[in-house]
N, C-alpha and C positions, 0 to 999 in steps of 0.2 A: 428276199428274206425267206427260212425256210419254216414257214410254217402254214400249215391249210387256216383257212377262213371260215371255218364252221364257226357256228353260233354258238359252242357249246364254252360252256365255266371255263375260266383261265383262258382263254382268248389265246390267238399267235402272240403276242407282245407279250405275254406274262410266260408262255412254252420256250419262245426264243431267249427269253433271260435266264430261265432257270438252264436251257441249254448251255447258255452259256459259261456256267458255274463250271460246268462238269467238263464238258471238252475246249480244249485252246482253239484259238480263233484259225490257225492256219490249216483245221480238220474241218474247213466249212463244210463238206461235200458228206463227211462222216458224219457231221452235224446233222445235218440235214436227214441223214436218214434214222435217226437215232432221237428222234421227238415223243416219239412212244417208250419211254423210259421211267424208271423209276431208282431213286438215289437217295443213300443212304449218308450221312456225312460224318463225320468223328463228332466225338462231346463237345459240346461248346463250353462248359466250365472247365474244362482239363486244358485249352486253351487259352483262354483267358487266366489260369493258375499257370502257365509258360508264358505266356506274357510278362505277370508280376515279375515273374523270376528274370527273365532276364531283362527287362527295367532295374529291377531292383538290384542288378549283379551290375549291371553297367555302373550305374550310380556308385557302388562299393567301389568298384575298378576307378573311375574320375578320382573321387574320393580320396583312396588310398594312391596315387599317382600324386596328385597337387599336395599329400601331409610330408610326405617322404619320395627318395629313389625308389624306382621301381624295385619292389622285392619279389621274396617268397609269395606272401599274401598276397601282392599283386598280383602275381602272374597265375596264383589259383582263381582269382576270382575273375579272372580275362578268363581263363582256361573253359571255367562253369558258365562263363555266360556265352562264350561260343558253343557251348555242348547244349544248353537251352534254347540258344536259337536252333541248331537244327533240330532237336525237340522240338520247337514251337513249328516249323517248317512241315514236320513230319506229322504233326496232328492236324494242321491244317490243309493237309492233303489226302488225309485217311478220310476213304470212304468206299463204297459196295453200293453199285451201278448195274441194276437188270436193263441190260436192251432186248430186243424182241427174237432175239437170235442166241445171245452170246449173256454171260455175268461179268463184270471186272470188277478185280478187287485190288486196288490200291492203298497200300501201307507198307512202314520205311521206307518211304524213297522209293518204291519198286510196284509197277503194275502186271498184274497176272490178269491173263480173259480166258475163260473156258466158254465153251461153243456149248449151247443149250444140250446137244447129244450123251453132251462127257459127264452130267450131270443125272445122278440118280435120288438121294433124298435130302433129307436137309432136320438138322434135328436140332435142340436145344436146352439146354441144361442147367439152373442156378449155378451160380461160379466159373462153367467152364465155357457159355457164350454159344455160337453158334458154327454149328459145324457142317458143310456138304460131304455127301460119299461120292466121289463118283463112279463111274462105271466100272471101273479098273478095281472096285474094292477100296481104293486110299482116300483117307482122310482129311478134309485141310477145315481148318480151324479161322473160321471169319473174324476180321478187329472189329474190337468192341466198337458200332457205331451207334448204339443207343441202346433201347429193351430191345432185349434179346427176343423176349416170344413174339414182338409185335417184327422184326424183323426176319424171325423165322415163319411167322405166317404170311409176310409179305411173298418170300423167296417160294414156298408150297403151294401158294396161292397162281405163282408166276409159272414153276414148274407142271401146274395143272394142266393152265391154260393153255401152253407153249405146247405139250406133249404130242400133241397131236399132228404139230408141223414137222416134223423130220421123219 
C-alpha cells in the first residue's frame, strides 16, 4: 500500500482512498508518489442537474419509442440524452490536482499538467474564475471547481510553498 504510517489526521487508509479518486489504479507507482496532493473536483449539483437530464431524456426517449415509430422527437431526445451523458461524463471528471511538483488540470475529456517551474501567479476574479499566468506570459483559465477565491488561495498558498524547490 502506498502510504507512510505516521500518526497524523487522515491516516494511510483515508490518503490511499482519496488517491484513489484521482489517479487510475494501473498509475500505482504514480500513486504512490503523489500522496502529498491536493484536489480540486467539479460542482457536485451541476452533476447531479446532468444526471436528471439524462434520466429524465431516457425516460422521454422509452416513452416516445413504445407510443409511436420512432420519429423526429424520438431521435431528438436519444440525440439530448447522449449529449447529456457525455456532459454528465465530463463533469464528473473535471477537476484541478496540485502535486508536489506538477498542477493538472483536467476538463473536457482532456488532461493538461504543467510542472511547478511554468507556473508564475494565480489570480481570481467574480465571474471570470480562476486563472494561472505562466511563465511564458500566457494565460489559461481554470474549470470552475468550486469558490473561486478558496481555490486561488489554495493554488498561491501551493505556489509559495513549492517555489523554493526548483
Amino acid at each position: 500500500m502506498c502510504a507512510s504510517f505516521s500518526g497524523a489526521p487522515g491516516g494511510p487508509i483515508i490518503q490511499a482512498v482519496n488517491t484513489a479518486a484521482v489517479r487510475p489504479w494501473p498509475l500505482q507507482d504514480e500513486r504512490c508518489r503523489s500522496l502529498n496532493r491536493s484536489a480540486f473536483h467539479g460542482l457536485g449539483w451541476v452533476t447531479v442537474l446532468i444526471l436528471a437530464s439524462v434520466a429524465a431524456l431516457t425516460t422521454v426517449s422509452v416513452f416516445l419509442y413504445r407510443q409511436q415509430e420512432p420519429s423526429l422527437a424520438f431521435a431528438e431526445a436519444v440525440a439530448l440524452a447522449l449529449f447529456s451523458l457525455v456532459g454528465l461524463v465530463a463533469s464528473m471528471t473535471t477537476r484541478v490536482v496540485l502535486y508536489s511538483d506538477s498542477l493538472a488540470i483536467t476538463a473536457n475529456l482532456r488532461r493538461r499538467t504543467y510542472s511547478r517551474t511554468a507556473l508564475d501567479r494565480v489570480t481570481w476574479e467574480g465571474g471570470v474564475g480562476v486563472s494561472l499566468r505562466l511563465t511564458s506570459g500566457e494565460w489559461i483559465r481554470l474549470p470552475d471547481v468550486g469558490n473561486s477565491q478558496s481555490v486561488s488561495n489554495s493554488i498561491r498558498a501551493w505556489l509559495k510553498r513549492t517555489e523554493g524547490r526548483n
